[in-house]
C-alpha positions in Angstrom: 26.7 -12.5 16.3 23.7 -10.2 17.2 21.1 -10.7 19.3 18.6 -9.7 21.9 19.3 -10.7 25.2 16.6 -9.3 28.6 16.1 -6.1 27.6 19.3 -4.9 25.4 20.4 -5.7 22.1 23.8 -7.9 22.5 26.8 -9.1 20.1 29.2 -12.2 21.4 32.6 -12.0 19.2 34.5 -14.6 17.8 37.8 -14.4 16.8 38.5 -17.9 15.4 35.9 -18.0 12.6 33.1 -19.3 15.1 34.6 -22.3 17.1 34.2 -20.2 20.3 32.9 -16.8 21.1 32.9 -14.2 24.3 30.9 -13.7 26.7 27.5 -11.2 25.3 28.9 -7.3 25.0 25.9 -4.7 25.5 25.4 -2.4 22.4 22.1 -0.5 24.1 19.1 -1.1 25.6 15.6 -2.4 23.4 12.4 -2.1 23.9 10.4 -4.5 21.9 8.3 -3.6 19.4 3.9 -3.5 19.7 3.0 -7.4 19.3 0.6 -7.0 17.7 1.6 -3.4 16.2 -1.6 -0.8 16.7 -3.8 -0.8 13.7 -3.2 -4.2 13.0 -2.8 -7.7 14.1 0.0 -9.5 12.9 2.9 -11.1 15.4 6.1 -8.8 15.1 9.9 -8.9 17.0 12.4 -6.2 17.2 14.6 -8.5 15.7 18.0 -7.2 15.0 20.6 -6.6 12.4 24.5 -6.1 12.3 27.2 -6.0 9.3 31.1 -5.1 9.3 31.9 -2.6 7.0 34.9 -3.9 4.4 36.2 -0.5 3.6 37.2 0.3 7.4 39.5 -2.1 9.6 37.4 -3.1 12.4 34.2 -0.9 11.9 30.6 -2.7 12.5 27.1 -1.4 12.3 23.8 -3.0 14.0 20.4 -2.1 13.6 17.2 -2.9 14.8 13.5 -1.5 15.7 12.9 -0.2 19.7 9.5 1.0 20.7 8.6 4.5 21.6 6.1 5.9 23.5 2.7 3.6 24.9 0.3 1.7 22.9 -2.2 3.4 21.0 0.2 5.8 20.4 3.6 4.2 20.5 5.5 3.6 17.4 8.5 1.7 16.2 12.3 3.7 15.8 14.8 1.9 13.4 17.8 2.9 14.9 21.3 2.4 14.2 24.5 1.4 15.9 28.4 1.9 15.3 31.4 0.0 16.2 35.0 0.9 15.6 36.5 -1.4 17.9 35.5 -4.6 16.3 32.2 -4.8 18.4 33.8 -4.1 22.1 32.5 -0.7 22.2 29.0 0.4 20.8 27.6 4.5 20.4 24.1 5.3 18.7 24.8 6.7 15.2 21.0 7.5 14.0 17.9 7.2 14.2 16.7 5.6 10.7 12.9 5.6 10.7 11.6 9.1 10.4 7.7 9.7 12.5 6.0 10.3 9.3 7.0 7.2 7.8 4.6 5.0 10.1 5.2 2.8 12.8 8.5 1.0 11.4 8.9 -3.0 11.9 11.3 -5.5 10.9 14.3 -3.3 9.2 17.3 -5.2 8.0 20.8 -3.6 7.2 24.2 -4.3 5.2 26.9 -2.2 4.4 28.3 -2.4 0.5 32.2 -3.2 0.2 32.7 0.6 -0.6 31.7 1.2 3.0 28.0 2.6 2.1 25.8 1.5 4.7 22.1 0.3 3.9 19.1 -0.3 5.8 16.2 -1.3 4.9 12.5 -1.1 6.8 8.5 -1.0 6.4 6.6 1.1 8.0 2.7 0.9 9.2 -0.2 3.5 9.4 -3.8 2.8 10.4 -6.8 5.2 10.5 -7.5 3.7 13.9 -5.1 2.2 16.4 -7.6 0.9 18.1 -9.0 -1.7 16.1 -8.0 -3.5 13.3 -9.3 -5.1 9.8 -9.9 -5.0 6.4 -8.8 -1.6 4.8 -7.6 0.1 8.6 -3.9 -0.4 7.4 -1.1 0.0 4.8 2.5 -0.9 5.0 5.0 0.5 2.9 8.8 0.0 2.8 12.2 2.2 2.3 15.9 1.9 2.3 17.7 4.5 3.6 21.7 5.0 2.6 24.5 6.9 3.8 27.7 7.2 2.3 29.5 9.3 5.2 29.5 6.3 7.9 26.0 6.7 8.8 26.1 10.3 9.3 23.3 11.5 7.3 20.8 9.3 4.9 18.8 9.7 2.1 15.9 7.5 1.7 14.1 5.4 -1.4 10.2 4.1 -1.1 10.4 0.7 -2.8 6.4 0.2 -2.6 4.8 1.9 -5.8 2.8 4.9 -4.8 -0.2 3.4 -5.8 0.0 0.1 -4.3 -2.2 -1.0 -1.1 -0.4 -3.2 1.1 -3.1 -4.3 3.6 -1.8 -6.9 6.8 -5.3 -7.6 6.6 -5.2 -9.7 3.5 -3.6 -13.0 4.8 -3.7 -14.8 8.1 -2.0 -17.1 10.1 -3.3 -21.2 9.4 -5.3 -20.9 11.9 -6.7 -17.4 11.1 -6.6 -16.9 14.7 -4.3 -13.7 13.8 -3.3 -11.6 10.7 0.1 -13.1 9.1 3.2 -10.9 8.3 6.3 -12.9 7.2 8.9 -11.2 8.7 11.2 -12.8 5.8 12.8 -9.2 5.4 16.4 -8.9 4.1 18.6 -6.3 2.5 21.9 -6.8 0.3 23.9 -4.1 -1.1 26.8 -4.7 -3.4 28.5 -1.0 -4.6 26.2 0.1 -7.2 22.7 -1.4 -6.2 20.7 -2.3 -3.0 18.1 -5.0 -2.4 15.2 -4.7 0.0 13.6 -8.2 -0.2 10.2 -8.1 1.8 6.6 -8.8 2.4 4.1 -7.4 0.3 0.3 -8.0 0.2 -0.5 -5.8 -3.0 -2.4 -8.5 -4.4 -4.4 -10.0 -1.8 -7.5 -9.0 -0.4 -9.2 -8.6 3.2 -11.9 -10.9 4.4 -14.4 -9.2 6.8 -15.4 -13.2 7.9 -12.0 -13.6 9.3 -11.3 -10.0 10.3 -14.5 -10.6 12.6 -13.5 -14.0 13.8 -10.5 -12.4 14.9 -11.9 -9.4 16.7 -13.9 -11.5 18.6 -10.9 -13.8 20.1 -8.7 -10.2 20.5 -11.8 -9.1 22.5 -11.2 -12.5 24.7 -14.3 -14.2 26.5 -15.0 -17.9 27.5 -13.5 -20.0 24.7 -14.1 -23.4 23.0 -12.1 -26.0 22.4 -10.6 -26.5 18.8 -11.9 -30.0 18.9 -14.3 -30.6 21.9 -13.1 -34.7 21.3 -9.6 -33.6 22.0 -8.9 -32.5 25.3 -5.3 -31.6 24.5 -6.3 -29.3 21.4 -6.5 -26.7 23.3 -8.9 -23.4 22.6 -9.9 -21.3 19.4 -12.2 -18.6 20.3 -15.1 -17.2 22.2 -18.3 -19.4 22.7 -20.6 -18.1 19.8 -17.9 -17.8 17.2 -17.8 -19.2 13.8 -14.6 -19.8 12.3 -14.6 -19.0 8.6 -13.8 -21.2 5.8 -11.6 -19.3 3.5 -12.3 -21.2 0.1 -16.3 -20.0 0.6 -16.5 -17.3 2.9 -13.4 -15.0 1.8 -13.2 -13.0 -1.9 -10.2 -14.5 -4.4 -6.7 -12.9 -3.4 -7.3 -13.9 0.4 -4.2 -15.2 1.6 -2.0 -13.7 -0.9 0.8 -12.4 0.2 4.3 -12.4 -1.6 8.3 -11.8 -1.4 8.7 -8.6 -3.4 12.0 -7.2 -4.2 12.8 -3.3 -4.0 15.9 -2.6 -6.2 17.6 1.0 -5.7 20.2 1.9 -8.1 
């Protein structure tokens, strides 16, 4: 079991099938990941990743995203960890995300039962860090695959070259922020690999809500969601108008959906 524990990535062992496990074992040190990501304005985690590899006695992999650098100009590195001491012992193998890909986010990994190990992120790039909305950003998503135990990689793009995925085109219930469903998960079996993932291809950006959003990111005195309910606590600056969707936003707001990326 994987997980992120202070400031490093951690795996607790069990070794009767999950009644009881050890005390957290360090794989390396993580720095969480741009919430929100520059450029855009959805809520992200560097969540992580781990699979044991079926070919090799004892041999595991984890993998997750760690920040580099400081925001404007950070960005996300999918890197990846090895095992082959059944998780006591941990050593960097690679770093998975390559600079021109984007900022990456939300990468998931698995390693097929012929020991070919699979990961799978997206990647964002903006035409200004500094600000975010409608048409600023695209996200696209890759698997990359490596068939000598994570020594090298070559890498698929699963989003079509002409598709547009803009984080702009949904937003969280409350529109107070972009939404992103970080739903993302990769399965590999020996001759195919899944990347299942967010994709906003159809939808469409709403400059109402973009600027409803700007205005609470840019912070002020705020307003109560409903002034009769002293425990609703606030929604945005004095001033601001929060958009109704149904009348104030184009068709294809909202629309984001599961896509799945299939390499062969």
């Amino acid at each position: 079991m994987e997980f992120e524990q202070g400031a490093a990535q951690v795996v607790a062992i069990s070794r009767d099938g999950g009644a009881s496990y050890g005390r957290p074992i360090t794989i390396a040190p993580v720095d969480d990941i741009d919430n929100p990501i520059p450029g855009a304005n959805f809520r992200t985690d560097s969540f992580a990743s781990i699979a044991a590899d079926q070919s090799t006695k004892n041999t595991v992999y984890a993998s997750w995203t760690t920040r580099i650098g400081t925001a404007p100009a950070s960005r996300g590195q999918t890197v990846l960890y090895k095992s082959t001491d059944a998780g006591l012992s941990w050593s960097k193998k690679a770093d998975i995300s390559r600079p021109n890909d984007g900022y990456a986010f939300f990468d998931s990994l698995d390693v097929a039962a012929n020991g070919r190990v699979d990961i799978g992120y997206q990647a964002l790039k903006a035409l200004d860090n500094t600000t975010f909305g409608t048409g600023n950003a695209d996200i696209d998503s890759y698997v990359a695959r490596s068939t000598n135990g994570g020594t090298t990689f070559t890498y698929t793009e699963t989003t079509p070259a002409a598709s547009k995925s803009d984080p702009a085109a949904s937003a969280q219930n409350n529109l107070q922020m972009q939404f992103w469903g970080d739903y993302n998960t990769l399965v590999s079996s020996n001759n195919r690999t899944w990347f299942i993932y967010t994709d906003a291809r159809n939808g469409r950006g709403c400059p109402a809500v973009d600027a409803y959003q700007q205005s609470i990111a840019a912070g002020g005195p705020a307003v109560t969601e409903d002034p009769d309910d002293p425990n609703a606590g606030t929604d945005a600056p004095l001033g601001t108008t929060k958009p109704a969707p149904p009348t104030d936003c184009p068709a294809g707001f909202g629309d984001t959906d599961a896509f799945v990326g299939l390499v062969p």
